[in-house]
C-alpha positions as a Markdown table, in Angstrom:
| # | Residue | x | y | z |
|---|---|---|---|---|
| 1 | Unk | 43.3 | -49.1 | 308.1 |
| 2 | Unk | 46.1 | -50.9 | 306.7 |
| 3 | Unk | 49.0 | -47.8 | 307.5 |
| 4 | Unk | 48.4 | -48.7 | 311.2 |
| 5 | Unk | 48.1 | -52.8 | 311.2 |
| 6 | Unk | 50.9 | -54.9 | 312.1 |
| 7 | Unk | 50.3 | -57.1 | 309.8 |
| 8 | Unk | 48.2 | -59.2 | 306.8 |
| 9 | Unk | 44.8 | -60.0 | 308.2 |
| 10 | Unk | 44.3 | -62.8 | 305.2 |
| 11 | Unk | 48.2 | -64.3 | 305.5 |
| 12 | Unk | 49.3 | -63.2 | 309.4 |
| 13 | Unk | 52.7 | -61.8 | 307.8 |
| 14 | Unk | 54.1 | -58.6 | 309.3 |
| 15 | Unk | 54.6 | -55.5 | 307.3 |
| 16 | Unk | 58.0 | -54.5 | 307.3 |
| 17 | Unk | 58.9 | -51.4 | 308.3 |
| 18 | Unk | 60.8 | -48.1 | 306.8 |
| 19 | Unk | 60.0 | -50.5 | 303.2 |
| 20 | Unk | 61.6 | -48.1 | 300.6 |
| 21 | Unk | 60.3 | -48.0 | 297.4 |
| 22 | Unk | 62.9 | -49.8 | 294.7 |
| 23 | Unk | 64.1 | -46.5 | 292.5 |
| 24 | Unk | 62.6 | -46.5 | 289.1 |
| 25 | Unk | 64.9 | -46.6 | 286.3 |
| 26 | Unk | 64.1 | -45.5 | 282.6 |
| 27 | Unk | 65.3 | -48.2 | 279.8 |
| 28 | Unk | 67.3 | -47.3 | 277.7 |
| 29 | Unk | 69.2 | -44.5 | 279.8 |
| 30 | Unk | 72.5 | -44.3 | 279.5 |
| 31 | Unk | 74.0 | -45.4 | 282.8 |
| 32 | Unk | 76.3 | -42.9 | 284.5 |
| 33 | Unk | 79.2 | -44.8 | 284.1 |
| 34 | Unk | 79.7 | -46.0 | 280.2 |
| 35 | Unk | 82.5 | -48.7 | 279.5 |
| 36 | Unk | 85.9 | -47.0 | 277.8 |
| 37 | Unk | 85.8 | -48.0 | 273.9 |
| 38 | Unk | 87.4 | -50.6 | 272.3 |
| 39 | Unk | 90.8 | -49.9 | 271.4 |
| 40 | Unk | 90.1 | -51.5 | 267.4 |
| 41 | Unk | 86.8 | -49.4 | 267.1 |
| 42 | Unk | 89.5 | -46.2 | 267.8 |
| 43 | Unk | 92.1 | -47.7 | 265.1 |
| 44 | Unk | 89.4 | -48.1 | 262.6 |
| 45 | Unk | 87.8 | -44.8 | 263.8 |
| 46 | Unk | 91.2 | -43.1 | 262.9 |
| 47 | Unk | 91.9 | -45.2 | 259.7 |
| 48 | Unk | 88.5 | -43.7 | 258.3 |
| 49 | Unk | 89.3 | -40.3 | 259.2 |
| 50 | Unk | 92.6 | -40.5 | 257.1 |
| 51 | Unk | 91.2 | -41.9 | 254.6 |
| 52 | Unk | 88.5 | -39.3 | 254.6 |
| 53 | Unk | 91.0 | -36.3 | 255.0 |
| 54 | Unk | 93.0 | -38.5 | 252.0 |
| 55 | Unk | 89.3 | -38.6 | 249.5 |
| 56 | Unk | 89.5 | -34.5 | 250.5 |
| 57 | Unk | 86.2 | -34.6 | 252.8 |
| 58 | Unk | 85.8 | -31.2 | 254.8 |
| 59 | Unk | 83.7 | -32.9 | 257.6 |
| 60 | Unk | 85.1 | -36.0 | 258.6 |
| 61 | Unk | 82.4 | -36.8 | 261.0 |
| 62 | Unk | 79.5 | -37.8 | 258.0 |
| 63 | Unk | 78.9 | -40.8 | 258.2 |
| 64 | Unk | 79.2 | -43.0 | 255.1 |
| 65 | Unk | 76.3 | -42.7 | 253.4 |
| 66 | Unk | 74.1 | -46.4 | 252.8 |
| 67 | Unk | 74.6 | -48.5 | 250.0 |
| 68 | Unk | 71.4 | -48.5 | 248.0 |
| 69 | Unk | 70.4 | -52.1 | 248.2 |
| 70 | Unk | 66.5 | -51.3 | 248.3 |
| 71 | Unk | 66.6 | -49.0 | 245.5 |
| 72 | Unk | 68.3 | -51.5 | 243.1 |
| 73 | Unk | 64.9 | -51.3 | 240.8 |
| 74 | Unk | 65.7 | -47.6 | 239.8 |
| 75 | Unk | 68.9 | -47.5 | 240.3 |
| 76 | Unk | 69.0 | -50.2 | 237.3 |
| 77 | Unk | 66.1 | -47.9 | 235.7 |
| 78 | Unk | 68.3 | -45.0 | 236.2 |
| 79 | Unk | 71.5 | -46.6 | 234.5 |
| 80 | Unk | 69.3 | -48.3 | 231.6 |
| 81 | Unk | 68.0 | -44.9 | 230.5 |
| 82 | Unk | 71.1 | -43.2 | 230.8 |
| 83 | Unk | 73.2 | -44.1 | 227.3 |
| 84 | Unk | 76.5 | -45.7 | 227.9 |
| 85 | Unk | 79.5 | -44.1 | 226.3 |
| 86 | Unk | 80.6 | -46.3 | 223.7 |
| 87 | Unk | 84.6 | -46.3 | 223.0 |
| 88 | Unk | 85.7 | -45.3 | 219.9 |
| 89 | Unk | 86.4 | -48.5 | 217.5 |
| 90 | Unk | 89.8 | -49.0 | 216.2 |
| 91 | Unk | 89.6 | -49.3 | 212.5 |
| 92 | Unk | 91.8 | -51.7 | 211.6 |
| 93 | Unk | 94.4 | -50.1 | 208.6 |
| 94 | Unk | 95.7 | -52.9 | 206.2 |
| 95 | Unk | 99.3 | -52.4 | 205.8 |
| 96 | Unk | 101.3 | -54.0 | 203.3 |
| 97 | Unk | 104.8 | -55.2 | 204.3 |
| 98 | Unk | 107.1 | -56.4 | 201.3 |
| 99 | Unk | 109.8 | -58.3 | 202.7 |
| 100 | Unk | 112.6 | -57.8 | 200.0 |
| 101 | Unk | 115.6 | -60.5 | 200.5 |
| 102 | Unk | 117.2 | -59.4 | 197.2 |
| 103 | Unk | 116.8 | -56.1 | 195.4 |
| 104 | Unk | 115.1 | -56.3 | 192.0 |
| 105 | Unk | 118.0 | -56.6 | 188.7 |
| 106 | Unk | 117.6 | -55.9 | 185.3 |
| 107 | Unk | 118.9 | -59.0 | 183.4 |
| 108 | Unk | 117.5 | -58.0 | 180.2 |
| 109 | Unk | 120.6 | -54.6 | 180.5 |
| 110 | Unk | 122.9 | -56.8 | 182.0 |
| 111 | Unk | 126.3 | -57.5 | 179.9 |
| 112 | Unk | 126.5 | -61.2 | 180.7 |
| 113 | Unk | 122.8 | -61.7 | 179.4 |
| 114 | Unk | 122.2 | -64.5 | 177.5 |
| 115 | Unk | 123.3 | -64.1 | 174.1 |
| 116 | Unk | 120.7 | -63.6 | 171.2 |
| 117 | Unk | 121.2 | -61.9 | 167.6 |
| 118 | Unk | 120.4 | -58.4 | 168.3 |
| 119 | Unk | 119.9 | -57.6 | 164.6 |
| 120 | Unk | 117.1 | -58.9 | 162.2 |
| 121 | Unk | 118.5 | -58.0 | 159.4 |
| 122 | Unk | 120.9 | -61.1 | 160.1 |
| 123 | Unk | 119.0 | -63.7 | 161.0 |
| 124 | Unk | 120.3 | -67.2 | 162.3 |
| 125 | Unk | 121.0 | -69.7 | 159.6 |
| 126 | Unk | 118.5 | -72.6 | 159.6 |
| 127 | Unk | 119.1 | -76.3 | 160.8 |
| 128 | Unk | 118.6 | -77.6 | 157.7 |
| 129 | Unk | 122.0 | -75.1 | 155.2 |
| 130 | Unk | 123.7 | -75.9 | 158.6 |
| 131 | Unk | 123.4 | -79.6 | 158.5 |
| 132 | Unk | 124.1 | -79.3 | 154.7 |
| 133 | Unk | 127.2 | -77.1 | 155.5 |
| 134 | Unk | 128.5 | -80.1 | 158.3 |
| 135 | Unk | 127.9 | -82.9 | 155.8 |
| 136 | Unk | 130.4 | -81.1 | 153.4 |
| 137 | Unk | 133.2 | -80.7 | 156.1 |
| 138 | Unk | 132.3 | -84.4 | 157.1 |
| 139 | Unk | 132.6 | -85.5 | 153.8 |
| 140 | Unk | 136.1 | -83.2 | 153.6 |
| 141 | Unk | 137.0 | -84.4 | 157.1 |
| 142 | Unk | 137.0 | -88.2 | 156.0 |
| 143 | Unk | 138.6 | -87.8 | 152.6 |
| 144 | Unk | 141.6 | -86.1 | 154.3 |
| 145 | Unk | 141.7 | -88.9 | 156.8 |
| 146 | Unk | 141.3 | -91.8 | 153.9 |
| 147 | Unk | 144.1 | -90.1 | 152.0 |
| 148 | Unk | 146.0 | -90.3 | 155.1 |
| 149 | Unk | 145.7 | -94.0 | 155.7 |
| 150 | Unk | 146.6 | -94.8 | 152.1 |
| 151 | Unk | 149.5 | -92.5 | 152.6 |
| 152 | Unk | 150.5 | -94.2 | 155.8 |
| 153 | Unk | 149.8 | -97.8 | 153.5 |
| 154 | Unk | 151.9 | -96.9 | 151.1 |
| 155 | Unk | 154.7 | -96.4 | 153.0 |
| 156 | Unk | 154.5 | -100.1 | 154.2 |
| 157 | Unk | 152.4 | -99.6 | 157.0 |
| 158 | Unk | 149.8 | -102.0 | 158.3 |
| 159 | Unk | 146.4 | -101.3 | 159.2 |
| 160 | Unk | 144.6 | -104.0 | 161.8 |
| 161 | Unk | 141.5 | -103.7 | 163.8 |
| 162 | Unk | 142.9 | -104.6 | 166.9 |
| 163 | Unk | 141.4 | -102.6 | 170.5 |
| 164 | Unk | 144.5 | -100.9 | 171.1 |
| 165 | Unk | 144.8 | -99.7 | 167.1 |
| 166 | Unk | 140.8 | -98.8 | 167.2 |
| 167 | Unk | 141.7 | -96.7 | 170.2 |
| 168 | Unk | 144.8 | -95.1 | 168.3 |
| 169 | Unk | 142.5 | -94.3 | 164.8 |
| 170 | Unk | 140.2 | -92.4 | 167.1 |
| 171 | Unk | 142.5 | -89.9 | 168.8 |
| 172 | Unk | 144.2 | -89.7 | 165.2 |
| 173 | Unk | 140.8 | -88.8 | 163.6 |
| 174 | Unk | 139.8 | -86.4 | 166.6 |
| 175 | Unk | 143.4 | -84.7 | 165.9 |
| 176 | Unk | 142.3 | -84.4 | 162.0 |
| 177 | Unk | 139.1 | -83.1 | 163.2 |
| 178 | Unk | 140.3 | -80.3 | 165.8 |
| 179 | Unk | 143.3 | -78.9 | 163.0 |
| 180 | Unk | 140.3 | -78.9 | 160.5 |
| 181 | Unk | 138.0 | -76.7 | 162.5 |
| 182 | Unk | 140.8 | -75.1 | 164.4 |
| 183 | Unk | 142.9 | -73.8 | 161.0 |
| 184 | Unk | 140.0 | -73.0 | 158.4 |
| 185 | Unk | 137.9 | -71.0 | 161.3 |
| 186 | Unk | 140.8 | -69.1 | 162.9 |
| 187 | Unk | 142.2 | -68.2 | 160.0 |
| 188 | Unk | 139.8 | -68.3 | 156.7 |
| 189 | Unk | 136.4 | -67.2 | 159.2 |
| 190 | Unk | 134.5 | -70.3 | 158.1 |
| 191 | Unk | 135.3 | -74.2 | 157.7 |
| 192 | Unk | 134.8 | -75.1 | 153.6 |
| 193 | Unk | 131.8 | -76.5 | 154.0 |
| 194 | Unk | 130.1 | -73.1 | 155.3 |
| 195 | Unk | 131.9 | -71.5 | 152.2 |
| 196 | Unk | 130.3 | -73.8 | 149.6 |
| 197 | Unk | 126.7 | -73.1 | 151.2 |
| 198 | Unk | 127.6 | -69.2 | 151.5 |
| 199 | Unk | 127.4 | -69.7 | 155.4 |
| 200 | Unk | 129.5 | -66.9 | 157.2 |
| 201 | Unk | 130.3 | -66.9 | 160.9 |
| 202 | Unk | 129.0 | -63.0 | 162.4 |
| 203 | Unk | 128.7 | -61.5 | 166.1 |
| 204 | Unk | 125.4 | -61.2 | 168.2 |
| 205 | Unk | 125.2 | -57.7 | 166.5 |
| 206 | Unk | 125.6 | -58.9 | 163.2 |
| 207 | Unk | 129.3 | -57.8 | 162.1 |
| 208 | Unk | 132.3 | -59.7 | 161.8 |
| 209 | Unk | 134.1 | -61.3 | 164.6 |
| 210 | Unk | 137.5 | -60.4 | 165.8 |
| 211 | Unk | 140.2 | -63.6 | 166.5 |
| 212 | Unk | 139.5 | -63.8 | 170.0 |
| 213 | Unk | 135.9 | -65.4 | 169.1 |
| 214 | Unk | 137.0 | -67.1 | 166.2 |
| 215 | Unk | 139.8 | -68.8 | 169.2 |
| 216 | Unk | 136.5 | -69.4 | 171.3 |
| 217 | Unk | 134.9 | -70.8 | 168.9 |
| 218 | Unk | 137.7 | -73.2 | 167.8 |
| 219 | Unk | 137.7 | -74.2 | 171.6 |
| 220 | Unk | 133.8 | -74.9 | 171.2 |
| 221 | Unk | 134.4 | -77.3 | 168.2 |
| 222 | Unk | 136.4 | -79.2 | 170.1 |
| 223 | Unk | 134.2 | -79.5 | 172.8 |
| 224 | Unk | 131.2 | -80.5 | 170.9 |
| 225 | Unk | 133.4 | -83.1 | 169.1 |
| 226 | Unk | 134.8 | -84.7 | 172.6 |
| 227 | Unk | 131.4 | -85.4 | 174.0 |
| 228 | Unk | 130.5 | -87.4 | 170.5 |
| 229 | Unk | 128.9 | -84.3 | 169.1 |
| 230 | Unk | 126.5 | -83.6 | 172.0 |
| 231 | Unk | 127.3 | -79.9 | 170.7 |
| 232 | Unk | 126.0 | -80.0 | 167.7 |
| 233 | Unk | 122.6 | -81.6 | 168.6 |
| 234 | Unk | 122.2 | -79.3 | 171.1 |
| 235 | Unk | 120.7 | -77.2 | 168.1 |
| 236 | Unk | 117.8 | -78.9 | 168.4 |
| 237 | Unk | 116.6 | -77.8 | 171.9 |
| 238 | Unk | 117.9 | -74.2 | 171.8 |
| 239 | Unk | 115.3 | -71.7 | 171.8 |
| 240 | Unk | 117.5 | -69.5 | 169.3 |
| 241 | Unk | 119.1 | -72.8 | 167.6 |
| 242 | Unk | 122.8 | -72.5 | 169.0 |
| 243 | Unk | 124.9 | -74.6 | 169.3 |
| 244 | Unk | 127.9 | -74.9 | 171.9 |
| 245 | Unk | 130.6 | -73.2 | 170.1 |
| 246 | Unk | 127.9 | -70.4 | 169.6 |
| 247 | Unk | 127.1 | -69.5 | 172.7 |
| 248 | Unk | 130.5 | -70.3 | 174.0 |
| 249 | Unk | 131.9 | -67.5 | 171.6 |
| 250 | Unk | 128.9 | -65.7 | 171.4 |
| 251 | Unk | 128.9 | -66.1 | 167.5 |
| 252 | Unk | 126.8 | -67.4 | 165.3 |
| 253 | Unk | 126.3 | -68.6 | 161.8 |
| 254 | Unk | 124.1 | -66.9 | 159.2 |
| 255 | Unk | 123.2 | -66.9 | 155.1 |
| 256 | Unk | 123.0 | -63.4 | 154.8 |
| 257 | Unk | 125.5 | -60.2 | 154.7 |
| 258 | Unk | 127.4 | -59.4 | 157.8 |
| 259 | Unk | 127.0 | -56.0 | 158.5 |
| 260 | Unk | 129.8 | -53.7 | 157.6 |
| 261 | Unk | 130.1 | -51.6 | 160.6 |
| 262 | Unk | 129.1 | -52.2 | 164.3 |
| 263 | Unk | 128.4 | -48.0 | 165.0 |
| 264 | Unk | 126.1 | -48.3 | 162.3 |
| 265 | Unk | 123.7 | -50.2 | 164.1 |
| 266 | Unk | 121.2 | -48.5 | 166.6 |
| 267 | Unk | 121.4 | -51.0 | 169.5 |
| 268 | Unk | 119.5 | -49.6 | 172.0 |
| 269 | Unk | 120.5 | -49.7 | 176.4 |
| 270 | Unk | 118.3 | -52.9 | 176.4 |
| 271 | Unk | 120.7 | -54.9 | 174.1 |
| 272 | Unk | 124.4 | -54.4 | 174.5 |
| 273 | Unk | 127.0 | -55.6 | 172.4 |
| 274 | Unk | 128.2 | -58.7 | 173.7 |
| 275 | Unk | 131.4 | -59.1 | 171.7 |
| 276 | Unk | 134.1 | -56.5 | 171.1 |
| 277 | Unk | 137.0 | -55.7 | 168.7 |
């Protein structure tokens, strides 16, 4: 038998003796002595749990549960079928923002409007008894200055054409001029030429003027006359046919009756009286 041999009949080798059977071990067993865990598994281990215990979880010990990868197909089905909350849409209010750098005025009320007849019952004389009217004081104007040459002639006086005399004939006939307009408005309410054409000087409201705007006026005929009677021809462009000395005295001239009061007339808060007694 082979218990009692001393050895291998086939290979002469001896059998050795109190052979002990190698101890089986089961894989996978966990050996008696485990190695001590990693001290950064136990910091993350304790990290979890705090943030667990801060999420509010009673059992700290589930495990986090696995991210769905494999079920992406209904997941995605699952989120499709489910209708998305749609956030309310602004509607967009159109404001209007008026910037206002000055607040809106009334000129039409205001007192230093521009000045216009505010009566129809005395309208503005025409160009053409006006121009008549002016050709009769020009005509008066040069007589008196003729008469005053042949005065100054007759008393032995020369009369040359010289530049320094030409210069000296003007500011003579400008004096002539200013005493003309200056005298017979002041003082008579019309030069004579506006007499003889039934022309009468009246305020914006249609009455007659008081001496202050009769001064004015004066003042405006001798402005017209120093800027070679730029004044007068301004007429022509006005939109209510004035001339200087009418809107510096706020005046004007007119072929029919003045009226005889000023409270007579119903001027209403749109159109003030411009001129005053």
């Amino acid at each position: 038998m082979l218990d009692e041999g001393e050895g291998c009949s086939i290979c002469d080798s001896a059998f050795a003796e109190n052979a002990e059977t190698p101890e089986l071990v089961a894989v996978g067993s966990p050996t008696a002595t485990e190695p001590e865990e990693p001290e950064w598994r136990r910091e993350v281990s304790r990290r979890l749990e705090e943030y667990r215990a801060r999420r509010r979880r009673l059992n700290p010990d589930d495990s986090q549960s696995g991210l769905p990868f494999f079920a992406q197909p209904d997941f995605e089905e699952e989120v499709s079928e489910r209708p998305r909350p749609r956030s309310p849409q602004r509607q967009r209010q159109i404001e209007r923002v008026e910037i206002r750098i000055q607040p809106e005025l009334d000129f039409s009320s205001a007192y230093n409007d521009r000045a216009r007849p505010q009566t129809a019952l005395v309208p503005v004389a025409s160009l053409t008894e006006r121009r008549r009217a002016g050709a009769l004081d020009a005509l008066f104007l040069g007589l008196t200055i003729a008469g005053f040459l042949g005065l100054f002639r007759s008393l032995g006086g020369q009369i040359t054409f010289d530049k320094m005399d030409a210069i000296v004939y003007l500011v003579v006939s400008y004096l002539f001029y200013a005493q003309y307009f200056f005298i017979f408005t002041v003082f008579a309410g019309a030069t004579p030429g506006m007499q003889l054409c039934c022309l009468t000087i009246v305020r914006l409201d249609g009455s007659l003027p008081d001496t202050q705007q009769l001064l004015w006026r004066s003042f405006g005929y001798l402005l017209s006359g120093a800027t070679l009677m730029l004044g007068y021809v301004w007429a022509m462009w006005d939109e209510d046919n004035f001339t200087w000395q009418d809107r510096i005295s706020q005046t004007y001239v007119t072929a029919a009756t003045p009226m005889p009061e000023t409270s007579s007339l119903d001027v209403g808060p749109g159109q003030q009286t411009f001129a005053h007694r």
